[in-house]
C-alpha positions in Angstrom: 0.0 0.0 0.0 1.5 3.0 -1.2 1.3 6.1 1.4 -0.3 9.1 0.7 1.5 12.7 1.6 -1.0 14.7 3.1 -0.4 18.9 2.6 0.9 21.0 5.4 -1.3 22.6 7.6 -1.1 26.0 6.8 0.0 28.5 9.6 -2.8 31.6 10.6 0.5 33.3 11.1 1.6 32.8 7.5 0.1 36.4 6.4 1.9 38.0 9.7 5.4 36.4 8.6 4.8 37.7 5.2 3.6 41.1 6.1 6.6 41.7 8.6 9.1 40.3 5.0 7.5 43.3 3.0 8.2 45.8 5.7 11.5 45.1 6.6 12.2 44.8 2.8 10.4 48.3 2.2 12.8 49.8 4.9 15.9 48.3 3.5 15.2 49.3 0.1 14.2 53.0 1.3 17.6 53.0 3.2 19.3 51.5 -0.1 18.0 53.9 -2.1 19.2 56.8 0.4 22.4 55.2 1.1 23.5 55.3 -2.6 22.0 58.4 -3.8 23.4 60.3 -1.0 26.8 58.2 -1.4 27.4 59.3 -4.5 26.4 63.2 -3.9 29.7 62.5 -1.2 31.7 60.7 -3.5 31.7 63.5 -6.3 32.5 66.1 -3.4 35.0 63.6 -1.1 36.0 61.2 -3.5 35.8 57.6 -3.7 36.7 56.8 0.1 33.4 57.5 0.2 32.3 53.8 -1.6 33.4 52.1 1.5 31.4 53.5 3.8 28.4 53.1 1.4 29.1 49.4 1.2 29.1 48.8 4.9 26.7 50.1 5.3 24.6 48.0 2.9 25.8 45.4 4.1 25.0 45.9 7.6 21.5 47.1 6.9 21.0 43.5 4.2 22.3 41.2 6.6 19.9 41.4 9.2 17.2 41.7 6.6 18.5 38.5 4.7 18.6 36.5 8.1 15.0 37.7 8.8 13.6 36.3 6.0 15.6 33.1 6.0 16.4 32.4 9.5 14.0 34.2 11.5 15.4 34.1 15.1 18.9 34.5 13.9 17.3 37.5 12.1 15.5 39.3 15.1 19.1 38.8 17.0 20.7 40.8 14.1 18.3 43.1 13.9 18.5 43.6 17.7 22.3 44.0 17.5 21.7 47.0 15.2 19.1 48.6 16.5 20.9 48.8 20.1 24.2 49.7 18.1 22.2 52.9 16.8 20.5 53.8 19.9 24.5 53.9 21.2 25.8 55.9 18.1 22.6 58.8 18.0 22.7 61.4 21.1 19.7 62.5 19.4 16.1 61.3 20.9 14.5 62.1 17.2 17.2 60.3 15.2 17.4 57.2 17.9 13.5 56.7 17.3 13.6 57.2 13.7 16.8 54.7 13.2 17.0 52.4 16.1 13.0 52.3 15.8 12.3 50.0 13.1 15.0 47.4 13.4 13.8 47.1 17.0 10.2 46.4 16.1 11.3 44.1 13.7 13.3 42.3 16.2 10.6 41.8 18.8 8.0 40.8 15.8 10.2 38.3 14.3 10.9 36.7 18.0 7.0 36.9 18.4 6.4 35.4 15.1 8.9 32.4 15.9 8.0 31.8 19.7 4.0 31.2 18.5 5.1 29.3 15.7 7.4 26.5 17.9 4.6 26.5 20.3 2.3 25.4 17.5 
């Protein structure tokens, strides 16, 4: 007798996972975009040192990203780590919110996410 795979019980948090992808995707593509145009505004005016700087930080704003959508609590530590590392950098209260915010929020969503999916 020849067994039969059944299909995956789908998760209710399946929409939640995907929504949470698209933003963190949206806000690393807004910060790519901002990154390189403003990059190369510096580079014509400082040179190409400046190309450097633009690619760290790419990477260290894909990195996190990439983890959260392929390993998801590996991901939320990452994007922990950064969004601690810039409320350290920014003395500013407005420009800790607006750059620590996000990465933060995606950190505690993607633990959220993975803690009710094991308990599942």
């Amino acid at each position: 007798m020849n067994a039969v795979a059944l299909p995956r019980a789908r998760s209710p948090l399946r929409f939640a996972r995907w929504g949470l992808r698209v933003a963190t995707l949206a806000w690393a593509g807004f910060w790519t975009w901002f990154v390189v145009v403003d990059g190369l505004g510096d580079a014509a005016e400082l040179g190409p040192s400046t190309y450097g700087y633009m690619l760290a930080f790419l990477v260290a704003l894909w990195l996190p990203t990439a983890l959260a959508w392929r390993r998801p609590r590996l991901g939320a530590l990452t994007m922990a780590v950064f969004g601690v590392l810039t409320l350290v950098y920014f003395a500013n209260p407005f420009a800790r919110a607006f750059f620590a915010g996000p990465p933060l929020v995606f950190a505690l969503a993607l633990a959220w996410l993975e803690h009710r999916e094991r308990a599942r």
